[in-house]
Backbone as JSON Lines, residues from 0, in Angstrom:
{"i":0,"aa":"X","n":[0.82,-1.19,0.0],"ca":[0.0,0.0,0.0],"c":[0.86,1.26,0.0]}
{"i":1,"aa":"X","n":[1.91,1.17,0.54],"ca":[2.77,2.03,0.58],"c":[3.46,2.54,-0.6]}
{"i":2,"aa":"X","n":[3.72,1.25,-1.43],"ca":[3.94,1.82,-3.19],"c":[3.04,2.48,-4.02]}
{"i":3,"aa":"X","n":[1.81,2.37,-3.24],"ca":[0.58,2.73,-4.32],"c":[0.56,4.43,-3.86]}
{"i":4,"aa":"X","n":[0.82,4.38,-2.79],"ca":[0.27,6.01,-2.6],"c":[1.77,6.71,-3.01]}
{"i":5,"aa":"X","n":[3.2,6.27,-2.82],"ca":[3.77,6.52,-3.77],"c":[3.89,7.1,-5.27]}
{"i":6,"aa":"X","n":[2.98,6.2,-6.01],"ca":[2.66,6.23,-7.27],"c":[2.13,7.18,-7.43]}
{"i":7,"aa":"X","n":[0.8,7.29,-6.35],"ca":[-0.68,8.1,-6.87],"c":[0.08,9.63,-6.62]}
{"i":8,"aa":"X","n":[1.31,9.68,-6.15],"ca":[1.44,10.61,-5.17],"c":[2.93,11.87,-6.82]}
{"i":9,"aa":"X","n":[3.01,10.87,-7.59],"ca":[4.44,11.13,-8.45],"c":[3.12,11.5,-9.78]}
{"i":10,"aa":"X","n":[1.97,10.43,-9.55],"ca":[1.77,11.1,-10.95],"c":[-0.07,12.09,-10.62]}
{"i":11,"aa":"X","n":[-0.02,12.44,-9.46],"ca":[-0.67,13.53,-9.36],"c":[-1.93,13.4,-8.72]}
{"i":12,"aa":"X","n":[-2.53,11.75,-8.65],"ca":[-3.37,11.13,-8.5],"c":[-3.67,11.76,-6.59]}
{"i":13,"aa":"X","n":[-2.97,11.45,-6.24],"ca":[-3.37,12.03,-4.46],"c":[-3.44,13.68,-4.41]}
{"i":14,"aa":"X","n":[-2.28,14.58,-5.35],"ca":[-3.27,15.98,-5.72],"c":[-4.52,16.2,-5.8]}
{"i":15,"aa":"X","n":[-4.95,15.37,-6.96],"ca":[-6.6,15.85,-6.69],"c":[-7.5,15.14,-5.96]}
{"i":16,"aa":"X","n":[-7.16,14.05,-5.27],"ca":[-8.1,13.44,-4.31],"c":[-7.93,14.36,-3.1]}
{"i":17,"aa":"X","n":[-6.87,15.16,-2.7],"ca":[-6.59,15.94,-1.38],"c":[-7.46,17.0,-2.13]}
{"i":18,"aa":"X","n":[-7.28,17.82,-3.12],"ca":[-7.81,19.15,-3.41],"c":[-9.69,18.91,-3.34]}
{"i":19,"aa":"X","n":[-9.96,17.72,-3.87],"ca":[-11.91,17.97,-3.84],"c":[-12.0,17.34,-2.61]}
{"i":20,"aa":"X","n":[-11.22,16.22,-1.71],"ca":[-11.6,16.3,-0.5],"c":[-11.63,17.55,0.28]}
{"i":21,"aa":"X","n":[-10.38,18.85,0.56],"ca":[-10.22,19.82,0.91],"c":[-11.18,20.98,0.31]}
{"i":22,"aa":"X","n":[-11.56,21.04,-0.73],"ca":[-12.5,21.82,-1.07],"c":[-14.15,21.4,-0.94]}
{"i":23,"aa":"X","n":[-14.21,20.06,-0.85],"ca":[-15.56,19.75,-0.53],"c":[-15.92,20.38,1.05]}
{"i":24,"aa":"X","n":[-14.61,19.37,2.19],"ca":[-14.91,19.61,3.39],"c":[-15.1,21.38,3.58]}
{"i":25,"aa":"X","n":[-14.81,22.09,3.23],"ca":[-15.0,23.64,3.74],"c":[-16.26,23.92,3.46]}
{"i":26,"aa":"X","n":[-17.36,23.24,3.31],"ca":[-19.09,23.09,3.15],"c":[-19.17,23.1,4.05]}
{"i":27,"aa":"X","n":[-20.16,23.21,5.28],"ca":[-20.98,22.81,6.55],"c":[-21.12,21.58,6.52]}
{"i":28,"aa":"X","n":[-21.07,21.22,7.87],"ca":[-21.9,19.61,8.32],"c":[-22.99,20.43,8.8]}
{"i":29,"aa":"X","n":[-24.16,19.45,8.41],"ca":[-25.75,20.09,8.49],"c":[-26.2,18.45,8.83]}
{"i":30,"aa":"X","n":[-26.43,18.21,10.16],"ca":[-27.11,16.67,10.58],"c":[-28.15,16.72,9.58]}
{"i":31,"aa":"X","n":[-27.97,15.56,8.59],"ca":[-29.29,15.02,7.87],"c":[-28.9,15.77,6.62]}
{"i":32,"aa":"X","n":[-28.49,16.39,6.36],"ca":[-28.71,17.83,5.74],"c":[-28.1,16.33,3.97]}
{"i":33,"aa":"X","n":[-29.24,16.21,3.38],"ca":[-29.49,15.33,1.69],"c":[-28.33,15.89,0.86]}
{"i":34,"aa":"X","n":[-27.46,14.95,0.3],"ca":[-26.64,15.4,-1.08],"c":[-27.78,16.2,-1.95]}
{"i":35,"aa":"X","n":[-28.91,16.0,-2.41],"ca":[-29.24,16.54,-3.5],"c":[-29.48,18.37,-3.17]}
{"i":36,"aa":"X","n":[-29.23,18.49,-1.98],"ca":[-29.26,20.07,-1.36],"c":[-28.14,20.47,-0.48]}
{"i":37,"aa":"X","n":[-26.6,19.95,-1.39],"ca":[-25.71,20.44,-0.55],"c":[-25.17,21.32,-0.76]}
{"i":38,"aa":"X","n":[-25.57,21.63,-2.19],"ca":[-24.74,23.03,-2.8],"c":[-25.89,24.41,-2.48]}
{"i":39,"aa":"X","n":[-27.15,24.2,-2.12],"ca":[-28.43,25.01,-2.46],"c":[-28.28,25.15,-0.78]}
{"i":40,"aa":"X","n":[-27.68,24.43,0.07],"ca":[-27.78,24.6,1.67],"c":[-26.69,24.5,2.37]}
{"i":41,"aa":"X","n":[-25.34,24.52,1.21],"ca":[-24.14,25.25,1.82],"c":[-23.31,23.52,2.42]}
{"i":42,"aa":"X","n":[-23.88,22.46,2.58],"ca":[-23.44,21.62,2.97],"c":[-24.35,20.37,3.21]}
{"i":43,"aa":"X","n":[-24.11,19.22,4.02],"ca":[-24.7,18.11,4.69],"c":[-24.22,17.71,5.71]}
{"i":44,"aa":"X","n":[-24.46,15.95,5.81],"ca":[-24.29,15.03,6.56],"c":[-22.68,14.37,5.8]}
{"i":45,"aa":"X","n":[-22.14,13.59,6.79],"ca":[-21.26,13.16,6.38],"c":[-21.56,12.1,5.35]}
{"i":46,"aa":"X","n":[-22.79,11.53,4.77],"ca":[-23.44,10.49,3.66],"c":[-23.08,11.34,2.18]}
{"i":47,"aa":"X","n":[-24.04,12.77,2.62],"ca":[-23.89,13.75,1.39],"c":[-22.18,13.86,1.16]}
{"i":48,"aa":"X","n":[-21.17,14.13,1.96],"ca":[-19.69,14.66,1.47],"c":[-19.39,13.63,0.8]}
{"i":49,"aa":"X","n":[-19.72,12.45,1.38],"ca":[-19.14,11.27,0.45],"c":[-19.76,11.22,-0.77]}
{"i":50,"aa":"X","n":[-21.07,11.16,-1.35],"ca":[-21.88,11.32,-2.27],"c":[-21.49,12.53,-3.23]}
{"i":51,"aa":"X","n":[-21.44,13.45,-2.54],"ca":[-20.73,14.96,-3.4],"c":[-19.65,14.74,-3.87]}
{"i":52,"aa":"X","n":[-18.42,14.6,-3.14],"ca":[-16.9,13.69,-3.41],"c":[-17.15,12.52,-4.67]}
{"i":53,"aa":"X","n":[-18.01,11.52,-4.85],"ca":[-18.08,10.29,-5.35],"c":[-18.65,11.07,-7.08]}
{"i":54,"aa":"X","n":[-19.59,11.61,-6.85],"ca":[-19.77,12.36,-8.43],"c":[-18.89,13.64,-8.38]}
{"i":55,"aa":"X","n":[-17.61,13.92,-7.75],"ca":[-17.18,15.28,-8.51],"c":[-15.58,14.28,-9.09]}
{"i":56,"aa":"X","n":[-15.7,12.76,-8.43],"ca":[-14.36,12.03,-8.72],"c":[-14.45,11.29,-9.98]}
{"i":57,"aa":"X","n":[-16.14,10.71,-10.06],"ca":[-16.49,9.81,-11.07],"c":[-16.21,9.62,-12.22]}
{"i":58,"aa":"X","n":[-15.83,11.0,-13.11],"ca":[-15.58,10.8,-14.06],"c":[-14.08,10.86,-14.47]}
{"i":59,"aa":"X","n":[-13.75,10.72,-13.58],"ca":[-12.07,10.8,-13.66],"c":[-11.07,9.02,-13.36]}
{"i":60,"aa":"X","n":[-12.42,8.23,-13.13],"ca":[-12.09,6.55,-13.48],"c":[-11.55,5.91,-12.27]}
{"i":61,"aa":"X","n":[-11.74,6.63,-10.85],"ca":[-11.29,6.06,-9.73],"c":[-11.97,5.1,-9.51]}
{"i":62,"aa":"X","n":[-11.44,4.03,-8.44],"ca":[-12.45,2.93,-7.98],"c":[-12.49,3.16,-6.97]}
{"i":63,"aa":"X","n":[-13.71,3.75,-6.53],"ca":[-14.54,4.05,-5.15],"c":[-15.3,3.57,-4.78]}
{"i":64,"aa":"X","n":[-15.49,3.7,-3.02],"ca":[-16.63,2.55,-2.34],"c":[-17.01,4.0,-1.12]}
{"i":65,"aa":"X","n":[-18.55,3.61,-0.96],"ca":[-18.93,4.5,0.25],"c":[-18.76,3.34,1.43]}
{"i":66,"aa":"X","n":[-18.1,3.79,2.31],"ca":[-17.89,3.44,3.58],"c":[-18.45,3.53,4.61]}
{"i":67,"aa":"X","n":[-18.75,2.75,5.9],"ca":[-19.36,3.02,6.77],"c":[-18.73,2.66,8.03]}
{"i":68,"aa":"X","n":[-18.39,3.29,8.81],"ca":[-17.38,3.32,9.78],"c":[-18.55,2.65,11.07]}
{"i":69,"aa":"X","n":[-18.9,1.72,11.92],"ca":[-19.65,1.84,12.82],"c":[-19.79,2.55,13.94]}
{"i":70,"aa":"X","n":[-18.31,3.14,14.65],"ca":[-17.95,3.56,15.65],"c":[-17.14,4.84,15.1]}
{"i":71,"aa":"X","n":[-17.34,5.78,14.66],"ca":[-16.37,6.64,14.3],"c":[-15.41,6.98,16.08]}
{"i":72,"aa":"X","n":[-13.92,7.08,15.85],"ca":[-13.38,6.72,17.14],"c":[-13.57,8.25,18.16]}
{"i":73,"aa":"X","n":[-13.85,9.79,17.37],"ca":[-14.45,11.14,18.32],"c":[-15.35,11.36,18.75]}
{"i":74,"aa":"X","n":[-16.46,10.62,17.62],"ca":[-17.73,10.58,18.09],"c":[-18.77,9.55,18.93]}
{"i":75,"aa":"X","n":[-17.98,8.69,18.23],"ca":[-18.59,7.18,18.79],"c":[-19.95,6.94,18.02]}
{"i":76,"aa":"X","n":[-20.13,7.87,17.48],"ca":[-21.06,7.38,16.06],"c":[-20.95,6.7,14.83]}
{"i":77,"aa":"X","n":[-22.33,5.89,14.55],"ca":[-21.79,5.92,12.87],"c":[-21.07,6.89,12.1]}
{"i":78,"aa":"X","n":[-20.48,6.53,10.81],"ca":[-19.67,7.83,9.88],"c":[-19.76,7.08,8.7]}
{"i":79,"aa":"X","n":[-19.81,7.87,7.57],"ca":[-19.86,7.48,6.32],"c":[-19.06,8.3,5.95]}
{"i":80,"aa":"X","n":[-17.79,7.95,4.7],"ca":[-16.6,8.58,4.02],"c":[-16.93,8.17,2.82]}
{"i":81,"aa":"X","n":[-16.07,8.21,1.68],"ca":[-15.57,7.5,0.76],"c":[-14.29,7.57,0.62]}
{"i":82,"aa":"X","n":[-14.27,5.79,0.22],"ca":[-12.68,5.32,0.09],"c":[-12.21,5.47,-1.7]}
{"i":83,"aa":"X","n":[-11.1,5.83,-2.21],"ca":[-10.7,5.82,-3.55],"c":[-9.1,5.84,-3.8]}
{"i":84,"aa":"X","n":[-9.36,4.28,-4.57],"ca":[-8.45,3.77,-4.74],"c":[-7.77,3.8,-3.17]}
{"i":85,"aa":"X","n":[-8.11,3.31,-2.32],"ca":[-7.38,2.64,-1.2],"c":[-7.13,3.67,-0.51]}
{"i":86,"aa":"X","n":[-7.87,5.14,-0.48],"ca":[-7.26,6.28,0.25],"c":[-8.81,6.53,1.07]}
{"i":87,"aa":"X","n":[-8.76,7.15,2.35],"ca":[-10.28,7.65,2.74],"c":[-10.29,8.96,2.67]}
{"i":88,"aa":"X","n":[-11.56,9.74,1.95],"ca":[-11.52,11.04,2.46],"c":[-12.79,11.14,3.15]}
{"i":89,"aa":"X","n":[-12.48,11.78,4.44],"ca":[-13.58,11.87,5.22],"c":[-13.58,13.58,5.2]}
{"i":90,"aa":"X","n":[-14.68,13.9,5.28],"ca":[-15.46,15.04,5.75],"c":[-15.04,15.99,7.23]}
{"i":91,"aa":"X","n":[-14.36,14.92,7.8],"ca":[-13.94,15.63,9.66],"c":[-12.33,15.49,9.36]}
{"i":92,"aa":"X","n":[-11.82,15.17,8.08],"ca":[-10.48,15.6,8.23],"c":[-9.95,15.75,6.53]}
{"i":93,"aa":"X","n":[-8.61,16.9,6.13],"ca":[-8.76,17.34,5.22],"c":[-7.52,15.69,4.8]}
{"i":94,"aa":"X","n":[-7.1,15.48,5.48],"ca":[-5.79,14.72,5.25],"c":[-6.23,13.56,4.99]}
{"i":95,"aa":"X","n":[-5.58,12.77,3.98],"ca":[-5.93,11.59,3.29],"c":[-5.25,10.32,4.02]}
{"i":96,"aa":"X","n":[-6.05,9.23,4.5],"ca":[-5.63,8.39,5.34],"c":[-5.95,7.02,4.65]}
{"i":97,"aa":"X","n":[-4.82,6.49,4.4],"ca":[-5.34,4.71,3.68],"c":[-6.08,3.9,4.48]}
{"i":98,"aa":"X","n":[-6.56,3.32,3.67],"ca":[-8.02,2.71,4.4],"c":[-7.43,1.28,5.24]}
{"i":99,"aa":"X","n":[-6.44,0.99,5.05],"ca":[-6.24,0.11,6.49],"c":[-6.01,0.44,7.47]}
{"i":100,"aa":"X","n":[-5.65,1.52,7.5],"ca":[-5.7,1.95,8.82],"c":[-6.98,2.7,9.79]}
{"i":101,"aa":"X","n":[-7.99,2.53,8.96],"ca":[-9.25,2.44,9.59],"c":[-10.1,1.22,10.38]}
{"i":102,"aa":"X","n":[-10.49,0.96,11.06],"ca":[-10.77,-0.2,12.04],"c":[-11.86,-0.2,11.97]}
{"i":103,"aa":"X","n":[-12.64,-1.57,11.07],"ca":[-13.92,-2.08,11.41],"c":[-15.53,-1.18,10.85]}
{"i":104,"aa":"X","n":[-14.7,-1.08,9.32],"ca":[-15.16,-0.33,8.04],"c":[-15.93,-1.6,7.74]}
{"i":105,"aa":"X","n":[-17.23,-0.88,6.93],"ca":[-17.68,-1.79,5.75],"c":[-17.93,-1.17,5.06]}
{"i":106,"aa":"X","n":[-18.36,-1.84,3.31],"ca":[-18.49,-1.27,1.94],"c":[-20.39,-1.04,2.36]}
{"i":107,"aa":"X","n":[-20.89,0.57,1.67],"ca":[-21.9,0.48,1.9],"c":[-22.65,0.28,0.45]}
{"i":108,"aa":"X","n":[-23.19,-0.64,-0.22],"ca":[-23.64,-0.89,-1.2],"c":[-24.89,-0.66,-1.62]}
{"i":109,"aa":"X","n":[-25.96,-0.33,-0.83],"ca":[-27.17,0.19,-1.0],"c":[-26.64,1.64,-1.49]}
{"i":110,"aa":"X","n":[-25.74,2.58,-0.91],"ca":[-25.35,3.86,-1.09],"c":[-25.05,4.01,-2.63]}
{"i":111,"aa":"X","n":[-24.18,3.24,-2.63],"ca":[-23.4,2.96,-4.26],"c":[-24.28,1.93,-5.44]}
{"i":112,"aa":"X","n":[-25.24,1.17,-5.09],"ca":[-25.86,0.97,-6.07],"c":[-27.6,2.45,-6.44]}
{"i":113,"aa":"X","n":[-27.31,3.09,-5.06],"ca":[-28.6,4.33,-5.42],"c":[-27.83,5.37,-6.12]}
{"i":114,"aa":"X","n":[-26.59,5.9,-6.37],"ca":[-25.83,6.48,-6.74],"c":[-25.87,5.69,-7.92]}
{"i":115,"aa":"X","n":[-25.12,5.09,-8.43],"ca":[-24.75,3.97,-9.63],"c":[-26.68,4.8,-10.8]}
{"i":116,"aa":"X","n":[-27.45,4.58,-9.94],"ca":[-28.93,4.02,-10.55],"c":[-29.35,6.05,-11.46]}
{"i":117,"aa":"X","n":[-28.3,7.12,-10.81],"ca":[-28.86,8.25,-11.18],"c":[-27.91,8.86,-12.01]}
């Protein structure tokens, strides 16, 4: 994993996953607050950043998964991110963290096949 972010890192690939994670997160967290009203209400939920993130990456051929953290470890809440290509960008931090080093993640697939469907 360590060669890969290497790679992503020489040919530019972790540039723009840091820049639309970093420019997404400066939106509001708004509890609940729907992707389809994040730009019209300034922000969301941590579901929407990942969702917003996932179509501003999509067409650029990453392989992404929405994530679901059960225990986020500040809050002790659920958390939803998205992971790409083996990196997480979460919404509560601008810095890009590989996804093994997250503890007791799952792929959320209802998220990504309602996304996939629009």
């Amino acid at each position: 994993m360590k060669y890969l972010l290497v790679i992503m890192l020489l040919t530019g690939c972790a540039d723009k996953l840091y820049s639309v994670n970093k420019r997404i997160n400066s939106y509001q967290y708004i509890p609940h607050g729907a992707a389809k009203d994040f730009y019209k209400n300034g922000g969301g939920d941590c579901k929407a950043f990942a969702v917003i993130k996932y179509q501003e990456l999509l067409k650029d051929g990453y392989d992404m998964k929405f994530v679901i953290i059960p225990k986020e470890k500040t809050t002790g809440l659920a958390h939803a991110v998205l992971e790409v290509d083996g990196l997480i960008l979460d919404n509560m931090n601008d810095k890009l963290n590989r996804a093994s080093s997250v503890k007791g993640y799952r792929v959320n697939y209802e998220t990504m096949q309602l996304i996939a469907r629009k």
